[in-house]
Structure formats: structure tokens, C-alpha cells
C-alpha positions as a Markdown table, in Angstrom:
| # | Residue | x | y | z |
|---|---|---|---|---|
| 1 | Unk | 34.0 | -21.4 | 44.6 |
| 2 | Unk | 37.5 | -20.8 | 42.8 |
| 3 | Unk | 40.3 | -20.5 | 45.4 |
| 4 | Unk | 42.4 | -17.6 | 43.9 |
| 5 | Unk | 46.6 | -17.6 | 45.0 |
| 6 | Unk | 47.2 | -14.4 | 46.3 |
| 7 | Unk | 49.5 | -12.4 | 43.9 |
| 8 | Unk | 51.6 | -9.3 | 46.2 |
| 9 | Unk | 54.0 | -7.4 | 43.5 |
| 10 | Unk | 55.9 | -4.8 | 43.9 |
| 11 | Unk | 56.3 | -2.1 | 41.2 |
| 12 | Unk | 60.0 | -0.2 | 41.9 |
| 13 | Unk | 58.8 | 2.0 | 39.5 |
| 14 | Unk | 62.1 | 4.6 | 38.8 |
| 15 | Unk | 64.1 | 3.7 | 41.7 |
| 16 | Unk | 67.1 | 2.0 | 42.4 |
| 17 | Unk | 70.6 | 1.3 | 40.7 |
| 18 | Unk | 71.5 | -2.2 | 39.4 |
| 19 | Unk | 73.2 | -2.6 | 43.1 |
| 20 | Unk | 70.9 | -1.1 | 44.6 |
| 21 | Unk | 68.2 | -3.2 | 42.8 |
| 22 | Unk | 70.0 | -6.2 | 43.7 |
| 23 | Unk | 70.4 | -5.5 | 47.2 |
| 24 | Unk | 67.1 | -4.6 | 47.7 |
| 25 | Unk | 65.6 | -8.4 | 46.0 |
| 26 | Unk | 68.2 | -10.1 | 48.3 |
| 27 | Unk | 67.2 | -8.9 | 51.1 |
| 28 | Unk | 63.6 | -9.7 | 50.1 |
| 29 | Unk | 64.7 | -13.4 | 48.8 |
| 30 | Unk | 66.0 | -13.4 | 53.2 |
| 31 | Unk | 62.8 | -12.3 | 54.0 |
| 32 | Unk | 59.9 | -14.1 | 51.8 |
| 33 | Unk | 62.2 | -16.8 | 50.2 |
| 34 | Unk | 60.4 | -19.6 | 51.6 |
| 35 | Unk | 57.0 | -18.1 | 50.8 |
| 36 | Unk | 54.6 | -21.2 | 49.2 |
| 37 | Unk | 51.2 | -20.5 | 49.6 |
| 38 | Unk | 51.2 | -16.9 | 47.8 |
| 39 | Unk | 53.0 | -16.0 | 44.7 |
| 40 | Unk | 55.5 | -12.9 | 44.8 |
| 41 | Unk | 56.7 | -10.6 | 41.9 |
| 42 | Unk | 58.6 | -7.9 | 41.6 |
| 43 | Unk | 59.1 | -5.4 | 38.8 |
| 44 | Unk | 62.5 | -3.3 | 38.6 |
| 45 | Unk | 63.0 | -0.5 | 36.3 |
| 46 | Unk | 64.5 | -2.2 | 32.9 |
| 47 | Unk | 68.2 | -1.2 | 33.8 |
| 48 | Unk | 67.9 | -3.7 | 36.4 |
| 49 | Unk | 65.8 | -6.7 | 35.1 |
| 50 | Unk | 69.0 | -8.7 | 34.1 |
| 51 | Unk | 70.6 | -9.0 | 37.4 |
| 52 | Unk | 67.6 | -9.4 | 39.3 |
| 53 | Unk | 66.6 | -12.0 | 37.2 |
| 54 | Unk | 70.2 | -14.1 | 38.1 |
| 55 | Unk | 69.5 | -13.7 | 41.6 |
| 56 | Unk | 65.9 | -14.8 | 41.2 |
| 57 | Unk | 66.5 | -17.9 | 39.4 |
| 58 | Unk | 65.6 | -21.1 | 41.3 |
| 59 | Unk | 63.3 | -18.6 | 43.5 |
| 60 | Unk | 59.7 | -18.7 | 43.7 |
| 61 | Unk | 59.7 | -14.8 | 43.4 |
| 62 | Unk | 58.7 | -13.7 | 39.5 |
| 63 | Unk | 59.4 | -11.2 | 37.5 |
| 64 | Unk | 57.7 | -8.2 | 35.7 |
| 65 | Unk | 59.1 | -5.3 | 33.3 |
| 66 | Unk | 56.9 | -2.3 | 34.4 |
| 67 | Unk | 55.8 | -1.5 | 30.7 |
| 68 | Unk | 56.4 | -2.6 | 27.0 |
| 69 | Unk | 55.8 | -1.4 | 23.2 |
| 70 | Unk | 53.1 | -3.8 | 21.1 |
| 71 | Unk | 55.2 | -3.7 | 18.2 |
| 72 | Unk | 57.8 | -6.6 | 18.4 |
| 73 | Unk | 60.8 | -4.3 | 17.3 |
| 74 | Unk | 61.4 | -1.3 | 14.8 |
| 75 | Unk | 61.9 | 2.3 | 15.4 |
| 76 | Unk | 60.7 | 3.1 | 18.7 |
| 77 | Unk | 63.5 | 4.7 | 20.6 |
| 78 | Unk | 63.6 | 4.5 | 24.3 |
| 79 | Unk | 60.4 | 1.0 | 23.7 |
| 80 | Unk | 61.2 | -2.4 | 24.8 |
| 81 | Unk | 59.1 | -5.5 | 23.2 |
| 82 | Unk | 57.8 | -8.4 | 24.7 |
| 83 | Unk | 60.2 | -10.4 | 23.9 |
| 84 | Unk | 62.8 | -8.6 | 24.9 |
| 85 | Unk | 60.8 | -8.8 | 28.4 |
| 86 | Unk | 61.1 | -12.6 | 28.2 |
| 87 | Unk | 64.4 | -12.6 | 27.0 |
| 88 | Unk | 65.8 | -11.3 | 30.3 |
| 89 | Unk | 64.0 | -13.6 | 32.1 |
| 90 | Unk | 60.2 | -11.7 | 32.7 |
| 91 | Unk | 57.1 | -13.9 | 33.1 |
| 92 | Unk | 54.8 | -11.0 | 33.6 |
| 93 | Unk | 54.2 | -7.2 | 32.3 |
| 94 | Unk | 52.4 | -4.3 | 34.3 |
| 95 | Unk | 50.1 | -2.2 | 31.4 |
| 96 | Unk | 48.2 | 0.6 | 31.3 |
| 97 | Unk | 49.5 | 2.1 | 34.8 |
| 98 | Unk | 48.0 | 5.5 | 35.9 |
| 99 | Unk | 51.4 | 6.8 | 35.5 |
| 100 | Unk | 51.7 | 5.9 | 31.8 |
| 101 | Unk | 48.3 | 7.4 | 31.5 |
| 102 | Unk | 48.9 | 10.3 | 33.0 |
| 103 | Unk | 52.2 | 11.7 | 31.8 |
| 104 | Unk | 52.7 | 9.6 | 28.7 |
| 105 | Unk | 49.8 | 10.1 | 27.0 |
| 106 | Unk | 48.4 | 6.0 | 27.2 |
| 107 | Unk | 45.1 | 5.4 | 26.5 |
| 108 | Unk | 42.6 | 2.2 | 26.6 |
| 109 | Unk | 43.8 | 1.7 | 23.2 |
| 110 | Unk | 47.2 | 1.2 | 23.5 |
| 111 | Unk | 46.5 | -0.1 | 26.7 |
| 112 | Unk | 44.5 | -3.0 | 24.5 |
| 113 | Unk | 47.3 | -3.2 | 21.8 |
| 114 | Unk | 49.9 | -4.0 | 24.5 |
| 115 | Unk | 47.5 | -6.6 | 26.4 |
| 116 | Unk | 47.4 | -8.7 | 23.2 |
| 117 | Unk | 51.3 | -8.3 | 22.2 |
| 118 | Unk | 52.2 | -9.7 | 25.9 |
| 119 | Unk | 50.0 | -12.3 | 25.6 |
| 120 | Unk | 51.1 | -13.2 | 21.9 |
| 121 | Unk | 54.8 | -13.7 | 23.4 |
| 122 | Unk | 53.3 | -15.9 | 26.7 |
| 123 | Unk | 53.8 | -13.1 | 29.4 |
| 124 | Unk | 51.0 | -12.6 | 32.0 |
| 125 | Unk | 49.5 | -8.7 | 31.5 |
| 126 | Unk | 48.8 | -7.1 | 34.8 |
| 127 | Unk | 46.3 | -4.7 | 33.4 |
| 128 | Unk | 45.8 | -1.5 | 35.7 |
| 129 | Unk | 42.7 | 0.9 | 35.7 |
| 130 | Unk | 41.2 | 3.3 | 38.2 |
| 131 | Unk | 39.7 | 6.4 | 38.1 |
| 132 | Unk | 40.8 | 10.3 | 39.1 |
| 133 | Unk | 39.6 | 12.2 | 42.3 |
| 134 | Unk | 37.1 | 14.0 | 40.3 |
| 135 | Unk | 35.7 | 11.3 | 38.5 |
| 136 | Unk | 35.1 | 9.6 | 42.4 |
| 137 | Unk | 33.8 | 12.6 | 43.6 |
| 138 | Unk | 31.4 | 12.9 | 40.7 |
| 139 | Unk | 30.5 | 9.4 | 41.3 |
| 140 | Unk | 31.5 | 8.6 | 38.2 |
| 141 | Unk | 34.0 | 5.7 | 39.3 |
| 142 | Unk | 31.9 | 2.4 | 38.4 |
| 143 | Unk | 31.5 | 3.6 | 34.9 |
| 144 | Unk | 35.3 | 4.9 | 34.8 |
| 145 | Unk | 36.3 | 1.2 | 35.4 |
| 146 | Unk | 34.1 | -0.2 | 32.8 |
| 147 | Unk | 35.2 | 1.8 | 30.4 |
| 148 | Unk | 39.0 | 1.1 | 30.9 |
| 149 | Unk | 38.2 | -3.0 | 31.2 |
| 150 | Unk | 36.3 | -3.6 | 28.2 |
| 151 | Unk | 39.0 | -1.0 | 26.6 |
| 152 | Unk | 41.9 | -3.2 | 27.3 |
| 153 | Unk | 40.0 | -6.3 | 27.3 |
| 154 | Unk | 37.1 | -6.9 | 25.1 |
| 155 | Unk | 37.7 | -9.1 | 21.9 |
| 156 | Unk | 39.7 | -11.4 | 24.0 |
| 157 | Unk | 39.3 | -15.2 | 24.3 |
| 158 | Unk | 38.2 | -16.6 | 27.3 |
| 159 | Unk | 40.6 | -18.2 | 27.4 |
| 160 | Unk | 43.3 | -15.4 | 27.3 |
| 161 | Unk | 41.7 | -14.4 | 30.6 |
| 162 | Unk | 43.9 | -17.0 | 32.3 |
| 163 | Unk | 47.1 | -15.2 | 31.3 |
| 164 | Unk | 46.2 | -12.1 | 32.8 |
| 165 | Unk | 45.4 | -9.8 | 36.1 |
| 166 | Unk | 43.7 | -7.0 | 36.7 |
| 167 | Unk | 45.0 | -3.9 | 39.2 |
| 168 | Unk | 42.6 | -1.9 | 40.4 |
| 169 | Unk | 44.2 | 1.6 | 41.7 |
| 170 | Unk | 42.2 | 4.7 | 42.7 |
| 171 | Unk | 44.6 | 7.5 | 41.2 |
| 172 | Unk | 43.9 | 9.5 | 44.3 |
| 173 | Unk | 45.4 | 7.1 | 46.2 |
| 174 | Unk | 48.7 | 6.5 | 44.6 |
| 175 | Unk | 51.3 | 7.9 | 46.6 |
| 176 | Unk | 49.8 | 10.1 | 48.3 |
| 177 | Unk | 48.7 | 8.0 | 51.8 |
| 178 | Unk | 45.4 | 7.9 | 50.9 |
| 179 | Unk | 43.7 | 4.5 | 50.4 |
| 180 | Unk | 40.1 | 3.5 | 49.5 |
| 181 | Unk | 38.5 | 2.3 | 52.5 |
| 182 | Unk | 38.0 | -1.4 | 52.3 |
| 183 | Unk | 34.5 | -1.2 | 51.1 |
| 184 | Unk | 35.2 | 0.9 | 48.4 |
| 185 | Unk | 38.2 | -1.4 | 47.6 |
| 186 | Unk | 35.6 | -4.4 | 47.5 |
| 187 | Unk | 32.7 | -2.7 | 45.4 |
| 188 | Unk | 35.3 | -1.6 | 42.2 |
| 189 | Unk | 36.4 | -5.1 | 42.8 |
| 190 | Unk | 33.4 | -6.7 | 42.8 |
| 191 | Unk | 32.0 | -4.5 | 39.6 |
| 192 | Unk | 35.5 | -5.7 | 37.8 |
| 193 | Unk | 34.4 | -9.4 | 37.9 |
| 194 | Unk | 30.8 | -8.4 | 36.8 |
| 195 | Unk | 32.2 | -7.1 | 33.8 |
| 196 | Unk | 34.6 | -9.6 | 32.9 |
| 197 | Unk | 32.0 | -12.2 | 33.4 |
| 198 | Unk | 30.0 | -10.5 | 30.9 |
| 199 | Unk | 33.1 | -10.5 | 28.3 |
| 200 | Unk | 33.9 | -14.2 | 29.0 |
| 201 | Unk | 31.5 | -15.7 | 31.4 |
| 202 | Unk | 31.1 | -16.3 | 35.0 |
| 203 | Unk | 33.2 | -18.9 | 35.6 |
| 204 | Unk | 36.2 | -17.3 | 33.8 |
| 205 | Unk | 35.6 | -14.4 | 35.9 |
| 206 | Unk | 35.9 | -16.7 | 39.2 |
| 207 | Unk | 39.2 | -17.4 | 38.6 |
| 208 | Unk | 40.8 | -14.0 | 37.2 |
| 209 | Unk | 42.8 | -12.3 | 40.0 |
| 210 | Unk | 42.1 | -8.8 | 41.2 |
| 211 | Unk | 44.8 | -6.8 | 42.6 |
| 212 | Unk | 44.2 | -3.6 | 44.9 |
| 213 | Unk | 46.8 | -1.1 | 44.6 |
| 214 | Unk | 47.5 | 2.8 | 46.1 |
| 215 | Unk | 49.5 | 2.8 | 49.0 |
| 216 | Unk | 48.7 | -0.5 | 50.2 |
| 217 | Unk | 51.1 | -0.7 | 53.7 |
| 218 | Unk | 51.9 | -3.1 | 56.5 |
| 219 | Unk | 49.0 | -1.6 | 58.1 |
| 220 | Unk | 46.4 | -1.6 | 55.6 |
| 221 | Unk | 47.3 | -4.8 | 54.2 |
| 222 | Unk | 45.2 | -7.4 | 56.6 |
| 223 | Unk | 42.3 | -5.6 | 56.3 |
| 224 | Unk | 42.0 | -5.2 | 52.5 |
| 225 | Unk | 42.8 | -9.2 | 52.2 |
| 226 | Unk | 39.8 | -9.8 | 53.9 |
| 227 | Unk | 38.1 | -8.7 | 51.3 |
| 228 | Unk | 36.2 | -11.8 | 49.2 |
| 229 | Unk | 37.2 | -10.4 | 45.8 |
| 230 | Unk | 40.3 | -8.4 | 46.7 |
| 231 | Unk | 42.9 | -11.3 | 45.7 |
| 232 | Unk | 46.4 | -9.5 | 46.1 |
| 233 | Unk | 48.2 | -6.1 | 45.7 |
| 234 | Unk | 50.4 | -4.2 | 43.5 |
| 235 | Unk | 52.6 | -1.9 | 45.5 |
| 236 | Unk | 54.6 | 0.9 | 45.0 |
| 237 | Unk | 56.7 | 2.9 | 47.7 |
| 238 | Unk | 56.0 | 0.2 | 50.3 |
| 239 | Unk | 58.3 | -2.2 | 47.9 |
| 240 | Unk | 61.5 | -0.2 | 48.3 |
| 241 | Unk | 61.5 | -1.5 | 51.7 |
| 242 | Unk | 62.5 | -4.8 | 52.4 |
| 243 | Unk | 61.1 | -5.2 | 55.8 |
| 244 | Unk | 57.5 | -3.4 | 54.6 |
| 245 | Unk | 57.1 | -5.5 | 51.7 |
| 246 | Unk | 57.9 | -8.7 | 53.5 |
| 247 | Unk | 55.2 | -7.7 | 55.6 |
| 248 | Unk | 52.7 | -7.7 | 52.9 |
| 249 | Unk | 53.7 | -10.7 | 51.3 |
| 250 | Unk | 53.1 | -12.1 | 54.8 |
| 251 | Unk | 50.1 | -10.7 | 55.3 |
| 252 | Unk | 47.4 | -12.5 | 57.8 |
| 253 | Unk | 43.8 | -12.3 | 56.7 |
């Protein structure tokens, strides 16, 4: 069996100042700094990318933009590119989040455009998808998943799968304290390498990394890291606080 590195990463998501950004990934460099056996990343909102990115040189810690355009450049006011992203010093890119879904109109195929731009320009994509309360209480979730992984995904090399991750986050439970128990965690999980061992075979799908995300805490985190095919977690509020999010990163499973 593949052993997967963990991956915890923190999405800021539309908070923080460039001070207060910096502040907040100095006090986590004191906190998780000598972290080797895990990877950490974190992804500031784009005003603060550049001097996060000085203080995290030399680090272990990586870092992600929280979203990009597929076109390189042009005439896309308010768009960054992917090389833009690796300009400033970016390894990795967060796409097709629920958020840019839900109020911004993305859809599996931009989602898909933007997968093959980052990996065009050598970031990692950390490809999001999850389904709505409704579609869970419908129990319609399974086939919610598939249809947002071959989306984004299918046409790809099997080889691309190495440059990429996939988040799996309920919408339900984003933000609002909610969090899929860990079964339910496990099963989407579980269904997620199914399917990307049908796109690019089983032993591909051994070594992509799954990442559980929606209000993944201190106190959630142990348990969901348990989980054989839960490899990491992309987390939102719990990021903002030093102290919380060195707790994941440190989590004991």
C-alpha cells in the first residue's frame, strides 16, 4: 500500500491585511516550523501572497493562491493567471471551491479549464467538490461527487494525477459547525478513489491525496485522520488561529 504525506492547508479565504497576514503565518512558522513528517500550506487572499511568500522562504510551509483564471493573461479584470500565482512564489492553487460555485457562477467546466492551466504552468490543483444539503438529504451525494470529479478531471494523463489533490467538502458543513461524521467522511472518500482509479487506474489512485474539508477543528481533527483514505484537510475559519491550526497540523491519529 502507498503511504500518502498528510497535506493540512489552510484557506484564509477573505481575511486578513498584509500585516495581519504576516503576523498570522509567523506565528504559525513558531508553532509548526519544525514540522517534517506532514506537509503544510497555506493560502492568503492575493493582497497578501507576496509577503507571505518572503517570510516563508527557506520554510517547509507552501503556498497556494485560493483561485486563478485559465487564460494566461488578457482582459479579465479583477483574474490572476497561473503564472502570476508562481511568480509570487505559489506552488499550489485551490479550484473549483463551493464558494466560487456558489456565488460566482463556477461550474465543472471551468473548474476543468483551470485544472489543466495550473498544471500547464507546474502548480499543484487542489480540486474541491462536494455536494449541497439537499442533494445529501436526497441521497444524491455519491453521484454529486462523480459528476464534479470526472468534470474537472477526465481527459487527464495519468500522469497529471501526480500534480494534483482532491478536497472533498460537504457544503453543509462549511462554516457552519457542522461536519460529516467520520463515516460519511470515509465513504465520499473512498467513492473519490474509485473513480479516479477508473480515469487513470488503481495504482494512480493509491497515491492521489484526499483532503476532508468543512469545519475540520482541533477536536474533530484526530478522529477524521484515522480514517484509511482521509489523507489531510483543507481548513477554513480554524486557520485564522494560530494556536487551532497548529493543532491540526499536529494532529495525532
Amino acid at each position: 500500500m502507498i503511504k500518502r504525506t498528510p497535506m493540512l492547508a489552510g484557506n484564509w479565504k477573505m481575511h486578513g491585511t498584509v500585516s495581519e497576514s504576516v503576523a498570522l503565518v509567523e506565528d504559525l512558522l513558531a508553532r509548526v516550523g519544525d514540522v517534517a513528517d506532514r506537509e503544510v500550506l497555506v493560502a492568503p487572499p492575493f493582497t497578501s501572497l507576496h509577503a507571505v511568500a518572503e517570510r516563508l522562504e527557506g520554510t517547509r510551509v507552501r503556498l497556494a493562491g485560493q483561485n486563478m483564471h485559465w487564460e494566461d493573461k488578457g482582459a479579465f479584470t479583477g483574474e490572476v493567471s497561473a503564472p502570476m500565482l508562481r511568480a509570487v512564489g505559489c506552488t499550489h492553487v485551490i479550484l473549483g471551491h463551493s464558494e466560487r460555485r456558489q456565488f460566482f457562477g463556477e461550474t465543472d467546466t471551468s473548474v476543468a479549464h483551470k485544472v489543466r492551466a495550473a498544471l500547464r504552468h507546474g502548480l499543484t490543483a487542489i480540486v474541491c467538490v462536494g455536494e449541497q444539503l439537499a442533494e445529501r438529504e436526497e441521497s444524491r451525494t455519491l453521484a454529486v461527487i462523480d459528476s464534479q470529479i470526472r468534470g474537472a478531471l477526465e481527459g487527464l494523463a495519468p500522469g497529471d494525477f501526480a500534480h494534483l489533490l482532491i478536497a472533498y467538502e460537504p457544503v453543509w458543513a462549511i462554516g457552519t459547525g457542522k461536519v460529516a461524521t467520520c463515516d460519511q467522511a470515509e465513504e465520499v472518500h473512498r467513492t473519490i478513489r474509485d473513480i479516479v482509479a477508473e480515469l487513470a487506474g488503481a495504482s494512480v489512485a493509491e497515491g492521489v491525496r484526499i483532503l476532508y474539508g468543512g469545519s475540520v477543528k482541533p477536536d474533530n481533527i484526530d478522529a477524521l485522520m484515522r480514517e484509511p483514505d482521509v489523507d489531510g484537510a483543507l481548513v477554513g475559519g480554524a486557520s485564522l488561529k494560530g494556536e487551532d491550526f497548529a493543532r491540526i497540523v499536529r494532529f495525532q491519529a
